[in-house]
C-alpha positions as CSV (number, residue, x, y, z in Angstrom):
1,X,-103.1,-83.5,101.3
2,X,-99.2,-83.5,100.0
3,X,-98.9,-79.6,99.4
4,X,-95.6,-78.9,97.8
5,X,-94.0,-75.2,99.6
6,X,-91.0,-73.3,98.7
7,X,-89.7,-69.7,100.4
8,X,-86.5,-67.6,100.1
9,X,-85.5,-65.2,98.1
10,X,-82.7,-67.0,97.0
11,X,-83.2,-70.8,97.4
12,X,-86.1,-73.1,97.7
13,X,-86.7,-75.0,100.7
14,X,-89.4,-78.1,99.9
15,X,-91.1,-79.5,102.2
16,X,-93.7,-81.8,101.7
17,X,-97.1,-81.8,104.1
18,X,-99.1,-84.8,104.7
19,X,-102.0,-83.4,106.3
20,X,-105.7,-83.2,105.5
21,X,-106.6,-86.8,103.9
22,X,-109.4,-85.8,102.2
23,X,-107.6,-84.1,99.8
24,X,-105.1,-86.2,98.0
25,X,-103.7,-83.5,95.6
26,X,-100.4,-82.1,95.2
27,X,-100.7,-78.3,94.7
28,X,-97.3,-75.9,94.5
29,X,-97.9,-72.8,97.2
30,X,-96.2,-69.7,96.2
31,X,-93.3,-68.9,98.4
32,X,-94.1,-67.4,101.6
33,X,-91.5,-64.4,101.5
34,X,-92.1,-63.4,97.8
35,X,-94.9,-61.1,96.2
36,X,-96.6,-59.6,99.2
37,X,-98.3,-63.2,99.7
38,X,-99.8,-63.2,103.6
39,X,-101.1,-60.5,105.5
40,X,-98.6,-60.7,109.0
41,X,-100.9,-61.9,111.2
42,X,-101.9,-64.9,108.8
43,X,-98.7,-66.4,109.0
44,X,-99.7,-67.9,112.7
45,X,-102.5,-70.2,110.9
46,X,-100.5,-71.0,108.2
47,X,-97.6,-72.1,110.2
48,X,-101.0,-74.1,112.3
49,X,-102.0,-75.7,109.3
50,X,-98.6,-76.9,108.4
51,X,-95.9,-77.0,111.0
52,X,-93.3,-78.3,108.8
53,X,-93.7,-75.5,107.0
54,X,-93.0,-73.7,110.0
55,X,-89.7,-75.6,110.4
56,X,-88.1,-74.8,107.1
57,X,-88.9,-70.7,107.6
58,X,-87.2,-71.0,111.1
59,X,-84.2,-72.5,109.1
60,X,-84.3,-69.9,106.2
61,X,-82.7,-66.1,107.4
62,X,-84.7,-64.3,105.0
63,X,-88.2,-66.0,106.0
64,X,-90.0,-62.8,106.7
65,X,-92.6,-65.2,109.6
66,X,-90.8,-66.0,111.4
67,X,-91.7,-64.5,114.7
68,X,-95.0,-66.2,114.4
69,X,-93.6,-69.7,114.0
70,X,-93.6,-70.6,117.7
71,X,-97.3,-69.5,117.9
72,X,-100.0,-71.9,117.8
73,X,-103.3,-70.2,116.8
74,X,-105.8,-71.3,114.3
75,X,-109.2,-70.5,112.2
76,X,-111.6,-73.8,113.4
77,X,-112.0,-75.5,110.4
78,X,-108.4,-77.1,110.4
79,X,-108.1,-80.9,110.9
80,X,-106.8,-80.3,114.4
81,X,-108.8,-77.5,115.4
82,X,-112.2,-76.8,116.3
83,X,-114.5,-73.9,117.4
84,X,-113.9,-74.4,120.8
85,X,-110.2,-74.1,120.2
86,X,-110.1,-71.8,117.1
87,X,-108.3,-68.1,117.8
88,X,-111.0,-64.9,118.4
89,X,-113.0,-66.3,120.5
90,X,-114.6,-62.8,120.8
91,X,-116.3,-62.8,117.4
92,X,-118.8,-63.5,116.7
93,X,-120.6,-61.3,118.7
94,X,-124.4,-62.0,119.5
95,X,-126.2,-59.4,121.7
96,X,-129.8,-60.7,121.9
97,X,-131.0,-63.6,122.0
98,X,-133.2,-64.7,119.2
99,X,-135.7,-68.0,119.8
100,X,-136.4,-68.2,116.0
101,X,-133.1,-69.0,115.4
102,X,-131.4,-70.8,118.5
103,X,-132.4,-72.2,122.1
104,X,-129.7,-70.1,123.9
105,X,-127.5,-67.3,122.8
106,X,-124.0,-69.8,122.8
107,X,-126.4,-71.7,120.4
108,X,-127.3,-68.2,118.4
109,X,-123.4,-67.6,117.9
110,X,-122.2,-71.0,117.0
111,X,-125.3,-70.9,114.4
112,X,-123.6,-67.6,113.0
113,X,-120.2,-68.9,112.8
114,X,-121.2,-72.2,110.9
115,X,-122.9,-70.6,108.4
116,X,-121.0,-67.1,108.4
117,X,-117.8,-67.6,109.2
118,X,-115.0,-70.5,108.8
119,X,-117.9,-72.9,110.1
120,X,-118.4,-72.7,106.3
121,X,-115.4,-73.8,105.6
122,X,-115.3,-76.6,107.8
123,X,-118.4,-78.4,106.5
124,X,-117.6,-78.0,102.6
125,X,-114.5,-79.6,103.5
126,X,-116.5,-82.4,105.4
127,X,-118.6,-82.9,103.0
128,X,-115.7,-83.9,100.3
129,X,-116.4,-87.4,98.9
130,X,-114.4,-89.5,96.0
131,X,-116.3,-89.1,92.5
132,X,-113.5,-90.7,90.6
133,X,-110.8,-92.7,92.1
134,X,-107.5,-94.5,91.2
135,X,-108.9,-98.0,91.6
136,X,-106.0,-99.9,89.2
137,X,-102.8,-99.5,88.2
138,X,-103.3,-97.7,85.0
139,X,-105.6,-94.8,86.4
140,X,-103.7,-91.4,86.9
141,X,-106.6,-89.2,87.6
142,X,-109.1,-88.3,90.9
143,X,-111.9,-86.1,91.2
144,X,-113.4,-85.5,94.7
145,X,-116.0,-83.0,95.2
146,X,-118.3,-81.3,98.2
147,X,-121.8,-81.7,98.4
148,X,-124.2,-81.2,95.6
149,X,-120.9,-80.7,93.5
150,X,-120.4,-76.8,94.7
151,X,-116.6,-77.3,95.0
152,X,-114.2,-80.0,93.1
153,X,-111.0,-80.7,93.5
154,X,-109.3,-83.1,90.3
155,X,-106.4,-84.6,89.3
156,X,-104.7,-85.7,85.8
157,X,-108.6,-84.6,84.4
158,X,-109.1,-84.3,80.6
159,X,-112.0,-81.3,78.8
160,X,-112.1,-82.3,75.3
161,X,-113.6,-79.9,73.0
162,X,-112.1,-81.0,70.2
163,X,-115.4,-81.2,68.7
164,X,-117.2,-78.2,70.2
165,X,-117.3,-75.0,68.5
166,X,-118.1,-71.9,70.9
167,X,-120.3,-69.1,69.1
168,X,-121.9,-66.1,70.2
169,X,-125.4,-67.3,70.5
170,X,-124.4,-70.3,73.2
171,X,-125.8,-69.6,76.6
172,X,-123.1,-68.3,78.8
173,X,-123.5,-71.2,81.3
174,X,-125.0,-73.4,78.7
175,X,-124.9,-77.3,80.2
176,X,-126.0,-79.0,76.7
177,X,-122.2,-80.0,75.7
178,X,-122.0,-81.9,78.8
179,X,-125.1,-83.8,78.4
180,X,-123.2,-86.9,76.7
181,X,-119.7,-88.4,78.4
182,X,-116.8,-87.8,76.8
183,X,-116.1,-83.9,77.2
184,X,-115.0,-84.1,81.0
185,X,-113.0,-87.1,81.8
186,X,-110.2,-88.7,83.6
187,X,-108.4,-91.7,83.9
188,X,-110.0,-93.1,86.9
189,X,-113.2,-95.6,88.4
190,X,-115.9,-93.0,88.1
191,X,-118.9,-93.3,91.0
192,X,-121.9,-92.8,89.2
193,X,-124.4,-93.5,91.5
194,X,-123.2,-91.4,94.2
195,X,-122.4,-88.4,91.2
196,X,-126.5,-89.0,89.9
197,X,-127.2,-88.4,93.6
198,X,-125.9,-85.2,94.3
199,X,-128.7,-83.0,91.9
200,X,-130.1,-81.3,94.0
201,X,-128.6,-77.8,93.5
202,X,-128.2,-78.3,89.5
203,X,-127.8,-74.4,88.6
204,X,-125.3,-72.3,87.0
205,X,-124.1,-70.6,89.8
206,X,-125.0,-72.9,92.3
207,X,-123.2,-76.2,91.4
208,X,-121.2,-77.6,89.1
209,X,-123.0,-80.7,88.6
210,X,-123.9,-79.4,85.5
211,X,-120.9,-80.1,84.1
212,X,-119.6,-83.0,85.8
213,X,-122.8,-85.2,85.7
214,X,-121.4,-87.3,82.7
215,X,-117.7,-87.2,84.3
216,X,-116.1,-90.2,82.4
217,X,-113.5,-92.9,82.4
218,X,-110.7,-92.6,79.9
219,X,-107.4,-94.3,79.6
220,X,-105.6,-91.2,78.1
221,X,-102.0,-90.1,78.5
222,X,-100.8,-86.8,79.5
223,X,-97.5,-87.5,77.1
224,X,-99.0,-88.3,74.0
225,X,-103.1,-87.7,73.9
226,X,-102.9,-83.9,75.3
227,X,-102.9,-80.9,73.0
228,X,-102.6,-78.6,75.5
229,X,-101.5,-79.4,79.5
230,X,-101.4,-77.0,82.1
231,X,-99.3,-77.9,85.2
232,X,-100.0,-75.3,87.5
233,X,-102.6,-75.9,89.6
234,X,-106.1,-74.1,87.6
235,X,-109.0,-72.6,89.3
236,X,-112.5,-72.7,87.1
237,X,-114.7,-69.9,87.8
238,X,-118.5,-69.3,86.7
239,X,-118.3,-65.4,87.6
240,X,-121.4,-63.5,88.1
241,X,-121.9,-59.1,87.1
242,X,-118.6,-58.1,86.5
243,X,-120.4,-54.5,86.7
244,X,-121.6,-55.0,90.0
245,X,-119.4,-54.9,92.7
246,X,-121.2,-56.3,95.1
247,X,-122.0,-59.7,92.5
248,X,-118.5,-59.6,90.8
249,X,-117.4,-59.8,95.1
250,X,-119.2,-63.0,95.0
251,X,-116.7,-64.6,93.3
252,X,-113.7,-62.9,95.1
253,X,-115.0,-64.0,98.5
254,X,-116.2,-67.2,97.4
255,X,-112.5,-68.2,94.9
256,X,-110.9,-66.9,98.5
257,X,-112.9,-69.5,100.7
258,X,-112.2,-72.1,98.3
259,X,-108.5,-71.6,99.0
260,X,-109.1,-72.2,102.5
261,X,-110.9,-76.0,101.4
262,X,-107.7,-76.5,99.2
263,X,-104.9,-75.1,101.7
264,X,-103.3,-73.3,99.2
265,X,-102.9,-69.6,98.6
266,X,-100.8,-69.4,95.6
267,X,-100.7,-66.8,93.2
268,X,-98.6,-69.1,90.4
269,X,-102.0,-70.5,89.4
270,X,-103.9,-70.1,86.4
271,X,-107.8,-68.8,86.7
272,X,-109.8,-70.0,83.5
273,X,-113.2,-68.4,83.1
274,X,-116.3,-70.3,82.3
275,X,-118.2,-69.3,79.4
276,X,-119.4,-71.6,77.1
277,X,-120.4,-69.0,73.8
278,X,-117.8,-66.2,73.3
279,X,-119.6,-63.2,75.1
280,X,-116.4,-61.7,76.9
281,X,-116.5,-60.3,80.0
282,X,-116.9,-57.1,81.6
283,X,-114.7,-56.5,84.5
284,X,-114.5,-53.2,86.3
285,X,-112.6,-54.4,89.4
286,X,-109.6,-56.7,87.3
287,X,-107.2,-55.2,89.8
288,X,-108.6,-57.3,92.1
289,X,-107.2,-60.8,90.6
290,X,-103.9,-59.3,91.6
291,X,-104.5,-60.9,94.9
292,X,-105.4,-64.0,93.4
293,X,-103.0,-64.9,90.6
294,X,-99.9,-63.1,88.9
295,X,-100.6,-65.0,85.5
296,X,-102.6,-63.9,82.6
297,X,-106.4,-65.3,82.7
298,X,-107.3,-67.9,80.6
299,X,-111.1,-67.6,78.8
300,X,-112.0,-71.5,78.1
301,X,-113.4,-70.2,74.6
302,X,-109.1,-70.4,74.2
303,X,-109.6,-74.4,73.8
304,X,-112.0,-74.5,71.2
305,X,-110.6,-78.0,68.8
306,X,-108.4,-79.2,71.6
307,X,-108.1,-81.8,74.2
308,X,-106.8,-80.2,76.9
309,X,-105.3,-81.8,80.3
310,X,-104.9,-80.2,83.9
311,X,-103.0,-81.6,86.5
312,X,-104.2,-79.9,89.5
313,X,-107.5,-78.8,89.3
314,X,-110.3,-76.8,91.6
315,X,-113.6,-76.1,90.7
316,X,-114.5,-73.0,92.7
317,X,-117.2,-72.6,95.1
318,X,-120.3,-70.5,93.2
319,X,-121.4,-67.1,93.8
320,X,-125.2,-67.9,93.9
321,X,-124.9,-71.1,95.6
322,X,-128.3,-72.1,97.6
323,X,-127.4,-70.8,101.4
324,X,-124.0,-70.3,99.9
325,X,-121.8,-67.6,101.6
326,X,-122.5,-63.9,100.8
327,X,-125.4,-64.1,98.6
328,X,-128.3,-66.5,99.5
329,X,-126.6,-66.7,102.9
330,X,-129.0,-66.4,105.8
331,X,-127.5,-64.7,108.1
332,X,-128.4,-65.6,112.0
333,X,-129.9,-62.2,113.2
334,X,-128.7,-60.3,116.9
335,X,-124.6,-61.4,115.5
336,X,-121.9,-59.7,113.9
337,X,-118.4,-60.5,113.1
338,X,-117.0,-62.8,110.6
339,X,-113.3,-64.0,111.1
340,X,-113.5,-65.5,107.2
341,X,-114.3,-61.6,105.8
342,X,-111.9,-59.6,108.0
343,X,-109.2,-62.2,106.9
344,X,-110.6,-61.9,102.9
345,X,-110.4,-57.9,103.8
346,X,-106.7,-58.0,105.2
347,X,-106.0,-60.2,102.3
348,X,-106.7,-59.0,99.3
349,X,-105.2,-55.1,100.5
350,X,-102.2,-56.6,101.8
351,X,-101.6,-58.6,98.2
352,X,-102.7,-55.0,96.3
353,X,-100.2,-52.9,98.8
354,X,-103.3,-50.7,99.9
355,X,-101.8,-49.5,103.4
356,X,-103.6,-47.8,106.3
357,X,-102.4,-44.1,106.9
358,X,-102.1,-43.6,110.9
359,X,-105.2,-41.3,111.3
360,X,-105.1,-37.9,112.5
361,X,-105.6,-37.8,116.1
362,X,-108.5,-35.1,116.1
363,X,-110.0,-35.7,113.0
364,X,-112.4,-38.3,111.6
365,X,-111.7,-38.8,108.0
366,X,-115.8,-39.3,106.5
367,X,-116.1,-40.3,102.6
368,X,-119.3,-39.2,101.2
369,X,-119.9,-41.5,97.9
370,X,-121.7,-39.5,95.0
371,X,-123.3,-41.9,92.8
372,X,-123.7,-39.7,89.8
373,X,-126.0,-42.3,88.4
374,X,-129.8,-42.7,87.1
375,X,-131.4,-42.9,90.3
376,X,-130.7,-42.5,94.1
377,X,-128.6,-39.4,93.9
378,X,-128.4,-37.4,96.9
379,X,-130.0,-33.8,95.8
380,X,-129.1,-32.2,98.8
381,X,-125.5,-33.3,99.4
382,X,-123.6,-30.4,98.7
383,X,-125.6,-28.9,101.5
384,X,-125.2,-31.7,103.6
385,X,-121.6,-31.8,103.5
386,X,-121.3,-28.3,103.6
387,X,-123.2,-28.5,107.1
388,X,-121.3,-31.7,108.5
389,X,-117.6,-29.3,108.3
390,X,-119.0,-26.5,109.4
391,X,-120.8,-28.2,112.6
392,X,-118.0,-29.8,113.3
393,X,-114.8,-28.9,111.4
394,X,-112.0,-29.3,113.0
395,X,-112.9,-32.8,114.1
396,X,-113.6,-33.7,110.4
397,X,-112.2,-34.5,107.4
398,X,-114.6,-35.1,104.4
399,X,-114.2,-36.1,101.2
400,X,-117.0,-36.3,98.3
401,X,-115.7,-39.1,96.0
402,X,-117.3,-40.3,92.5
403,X,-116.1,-43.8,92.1
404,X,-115.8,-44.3,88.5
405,X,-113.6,-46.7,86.9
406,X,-112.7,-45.1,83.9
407,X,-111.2,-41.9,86.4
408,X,-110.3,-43.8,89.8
409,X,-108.6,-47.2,89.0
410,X,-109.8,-50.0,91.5
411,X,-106.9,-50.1,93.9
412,X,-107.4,-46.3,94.6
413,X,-110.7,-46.9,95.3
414,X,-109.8,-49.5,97.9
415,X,-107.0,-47.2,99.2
416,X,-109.8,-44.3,99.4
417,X,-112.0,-46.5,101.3
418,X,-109.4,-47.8,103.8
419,X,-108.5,-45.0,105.0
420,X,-112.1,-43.8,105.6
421,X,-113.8,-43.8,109.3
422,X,-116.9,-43.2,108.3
423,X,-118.5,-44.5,104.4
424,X,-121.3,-42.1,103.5
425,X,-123.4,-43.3,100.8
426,X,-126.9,-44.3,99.4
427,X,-128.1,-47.9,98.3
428,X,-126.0,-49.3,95.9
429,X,-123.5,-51.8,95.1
430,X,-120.7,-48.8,96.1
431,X,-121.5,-49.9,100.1
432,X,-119.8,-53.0,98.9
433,X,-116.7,-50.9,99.7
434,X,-117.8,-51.4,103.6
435,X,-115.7,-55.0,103.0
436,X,-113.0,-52.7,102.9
437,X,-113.0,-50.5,106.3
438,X,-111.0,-50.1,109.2
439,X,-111.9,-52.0,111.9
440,X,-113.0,-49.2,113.8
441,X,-114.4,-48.2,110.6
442,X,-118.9,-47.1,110.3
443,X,-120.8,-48.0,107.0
444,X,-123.8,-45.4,107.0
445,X,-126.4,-46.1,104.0
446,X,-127.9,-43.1,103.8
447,X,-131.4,-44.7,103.1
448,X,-131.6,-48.5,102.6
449,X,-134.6,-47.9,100.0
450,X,-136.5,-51.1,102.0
451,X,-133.9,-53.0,101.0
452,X,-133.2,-53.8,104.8
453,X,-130.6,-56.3,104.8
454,X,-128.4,-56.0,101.8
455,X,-125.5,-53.8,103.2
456,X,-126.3,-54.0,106.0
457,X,-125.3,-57.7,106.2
458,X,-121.8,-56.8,104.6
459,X,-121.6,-54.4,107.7
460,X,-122.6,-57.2,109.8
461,X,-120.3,-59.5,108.2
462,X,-117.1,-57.0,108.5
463,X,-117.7,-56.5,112.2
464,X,-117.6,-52.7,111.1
465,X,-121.0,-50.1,112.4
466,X,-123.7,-49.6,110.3
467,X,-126.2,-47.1,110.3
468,X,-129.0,-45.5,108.0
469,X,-131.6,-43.3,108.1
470,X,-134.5,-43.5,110.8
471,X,-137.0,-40.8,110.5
472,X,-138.8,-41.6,106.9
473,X,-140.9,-38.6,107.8
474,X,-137.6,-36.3,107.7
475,X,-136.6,-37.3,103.9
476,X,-138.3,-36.1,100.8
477,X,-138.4,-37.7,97.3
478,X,-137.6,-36.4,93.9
479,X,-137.7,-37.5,90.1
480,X,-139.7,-40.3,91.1
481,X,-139.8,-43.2,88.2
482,X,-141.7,-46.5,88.4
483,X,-139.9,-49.5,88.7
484,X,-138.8,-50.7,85.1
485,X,-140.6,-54.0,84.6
486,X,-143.2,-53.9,87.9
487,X,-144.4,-50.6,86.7
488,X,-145.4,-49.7,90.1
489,X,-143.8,-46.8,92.6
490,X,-140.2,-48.4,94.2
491,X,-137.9,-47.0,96.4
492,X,-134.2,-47.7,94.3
493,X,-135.9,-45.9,91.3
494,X,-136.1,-42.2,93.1
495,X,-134.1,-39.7,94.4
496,X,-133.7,-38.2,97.5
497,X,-133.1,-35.4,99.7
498,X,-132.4,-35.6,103.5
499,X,-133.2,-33.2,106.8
500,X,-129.5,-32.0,107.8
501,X,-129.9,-31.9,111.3
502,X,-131.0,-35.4,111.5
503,X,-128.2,-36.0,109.6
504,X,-126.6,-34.0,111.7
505,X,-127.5,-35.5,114.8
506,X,-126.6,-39.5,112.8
507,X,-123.1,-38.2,112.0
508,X,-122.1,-37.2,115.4
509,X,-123.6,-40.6,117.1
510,X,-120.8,-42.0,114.0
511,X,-118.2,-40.1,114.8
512,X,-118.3,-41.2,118.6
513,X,-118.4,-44.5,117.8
514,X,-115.2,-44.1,115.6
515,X,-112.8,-41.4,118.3
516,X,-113.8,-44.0,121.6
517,X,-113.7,-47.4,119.4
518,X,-110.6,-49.3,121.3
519,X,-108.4,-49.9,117.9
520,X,-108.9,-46.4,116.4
521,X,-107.7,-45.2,119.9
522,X,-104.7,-47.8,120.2
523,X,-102.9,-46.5,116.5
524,X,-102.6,-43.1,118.5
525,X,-100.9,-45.1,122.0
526,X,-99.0,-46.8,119.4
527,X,-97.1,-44.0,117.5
528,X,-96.0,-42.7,121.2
């Protein structure tokens, strides 16, 4: 790929990188200096990735990486790297073997990190292939695309809607414009065959091949045949709940990974939404595309009557994608510890300035999230709460927190949670927060509601503890409703009230896991 980087706060050094083949794009990266843009300890891959980039920060006094440009560490799924050779070798961590998954336990963890880690990212980028190629003179324009189209990278591409009207009525994620050629296209030998082949995952949130499958050839200018052309580099997104943190963080974690395909972690990009009527969007956590991109979002209704022309193009990987990452990802059981999510984590709180307050050395600082909501309220909480500082105040700190967006913006949230040891909280998409620990950090669902593996997994996946309750016999239910459309009794449609000295006896188990975990014990041996 030829990226194009510049850094300094007062002069631009470019530097052109040849690396990764498959990708022939060029894509402007953000300087490296400005805006908050890597956590410290990325800088180390990034130099990896692209030494020259290395070179012109060594050369540059205001390059704040420089430290790190003599090191040589890297993720796994770089074109000179590999798992045996990638940094952490300590994670993932497997600590029973499992013969349903693996024939050893070295099997069991390189299992885990292929599908749950930057193994991930290593076989979307393998599996990039040309779908429209500059075969002739004339052509201007490339499209190249992962398997089963889940992640496109284009090129001098075309989307003429000069003849489509959105309206309200259109199904979001509605395919029927694209059924004809002619809407998507670009000025380059189009493989047909091989685009008819890849089918198989034809779903709104699983592909795009929806959209692309009529991908045409069209000698058009960008000059003179372009109503509107967008020359940053422009990231499509089909978004799932915006409501939901845990679906909305689909997208998050998902528009993060495919940054990692690309190699580029600008935030001079533009991020257009997919929706095909004129719905709008409802977006609780819009803080969040702070990390991603310091430009205004761009709704694709906005092109309705024009032909519109991107030079640098990515189709971003799908929140629902089949054995995608997060959702629909199975994750290998007896492992924990995903490289890809703690870098995600560091990432998007470095880029929102959320910083880590040196813990107290005797205290445990415990968040206890009160969901105020329909169903799976605590009843007893107050009492509970009450119980957990008097048993053991003055080790603890607790705080009862409501997270509602229209009184705590999103980035307070995050700072909330990050300076949190121990997450308190019942079922819910709030646990989605556990992204969002410490390292040291314990994610205790109060009752998983026999929905085992939900939160759990993002525990799993954070390489943070996780914990819930044991003893169904020592919780009682209240307001009990049956579920909405199965009209039978279900757990995530009651409340509930819990035993305190189990709860008791589950806190204290936490809190020793947090005062004798090696990092939370280091920021102390630190500060001396």
């Amino acid at each position: 790929m030829a990226e194009l980087w510049y850094s300094s706060t007062t002069f631009f050094v470019f530097a052109f990188l040849l690396f990764c083949g498959l990708l022939a794009l060029v894509h402007p990266i953000f300087g490296l200096d400005q805006e908050l843009f890597f956590h410290p300890s990325h800088y180390q891959f990034i130099f990896f990735r692209h030494p020259e980039l290395a070179e012109a920060c060594k050369a540059d006094s205001e390059c704040i990486g420089k430290e790190f440009t003599h090191l040589k560490k890297c993720w796994g799924y770089e074109e000179s790297c590999s798992y045996e050779t990638r940094d952490r070798q300590d994670w993932p961590v497997c600590f029973e073997f499992d013969v349903r998954w693996a024939k050893s336990l070295e099997e069991q963890k390189r299992k885990y990190w292929d599908r749950s880690d930057f193994g991930f990212v290593r076989e979307e980028r393998k599996s990039i292939k040309n779908i429209c190629s500059k075969t002739k003179t004339k052509h201007i324009s490339t499209l190249k695309c992962s398997a089963f189209i889940r992640h496109c990278l284009a090129e001098n591409i075309m989307f003429d809607f000069s003849n489509y009207k959105f309206v309200q009525s259109a199904d979001k994620f509605g395919v029927d414009a694209f059924s004809t050629p002619g809407v998507i296209k670009g000025n380059c030998e189009v493989d047909k065959p091989y685009l008819s082949s890849q089918s198989e995952h034809f779903s709104s949130l699983q592909s795009w091949y929806g959209e692309l499958r009529e991908f045409s050839e069209y000698n058009f200018s960008l000059q003179t045949d372009c109503d509107l052309y967008l020359e940053k580099p422009t990231y499509f997104m089909k978004l799932d709940a915006g409501v939901n943190m845990y679906h909305h963080f689909c997208d998050f974690v998902n528009l993060y990974l495919s940054q990692h395909i690309n190699g580029t972690f600008s935030r001079d990009i533009n991020i257009v939404w997919w929706d095909m009527g004129v719905h709008g969007y409802g977006d609780l956590f819009e803080q969040t595309w702070e990390a991603f991109t310091k430009n205004p979002i761009i709704k694709l209704n906005n092109w309705e009557g024009k032909k519109v022309c991107v030079k640098s193009g990515v189709f971003s990987l799908l929140p629902r994608m089949r054995f995608g990452f997060f959702y629909n990802m199975p994750m290998v059981s007896n492992c924990y510890g995903s490289e890809v999510i703690r870098a995600f984590s560091q990432h998007v709180l470095y880029r929102l300035n959320i910083k880590q307050d040196k813990p107290e050395k005797r205290k445990v600082r415990v968040t206890f999230l009160d969901r105020q909501s329909k169903h799976r309220n605590v009843v007893n909480q107050d009492e509970l709460i009450s119980a957990l500082k008097e048993k053991f105040s003055p080790e603890v700190e607790v705080k009862k927190v409501t997270y509602n967006w229209r009184t705590i913006k999103f980035k307070d949230q995050l700072a909330i949670t990050h300076n949190t040891d121990i997450f308190v909280g019942m079922h819910g998409a709030g646990l989605t927060h556990g992204f969002f620990l410490p390292d040291w950090g314990v994610l205790f669902e109060l009752y998983n509601c026999d929905d085992v593996n939900c939160y759990r997994d993002i525990a799993r996946l954070r390489g943070v503890k996780y914990i819930t309750w044991e003893k169904k016999e020592l919780l009682a239910t209240h307001n009990e409703t049956l579920h909405p459309s199965l009209k039978i009794p279900h757990g995530k449609f009651n409340d509930y009230s819990f035993d305190v000295n189990e709860f008791l006896r589950l806190m204290k188990n936490a809190m020793y896991y947090v005062k004798t975990h090696p990092d939370f014990r280091r920021r102390f041996h630190d500060e001396l």
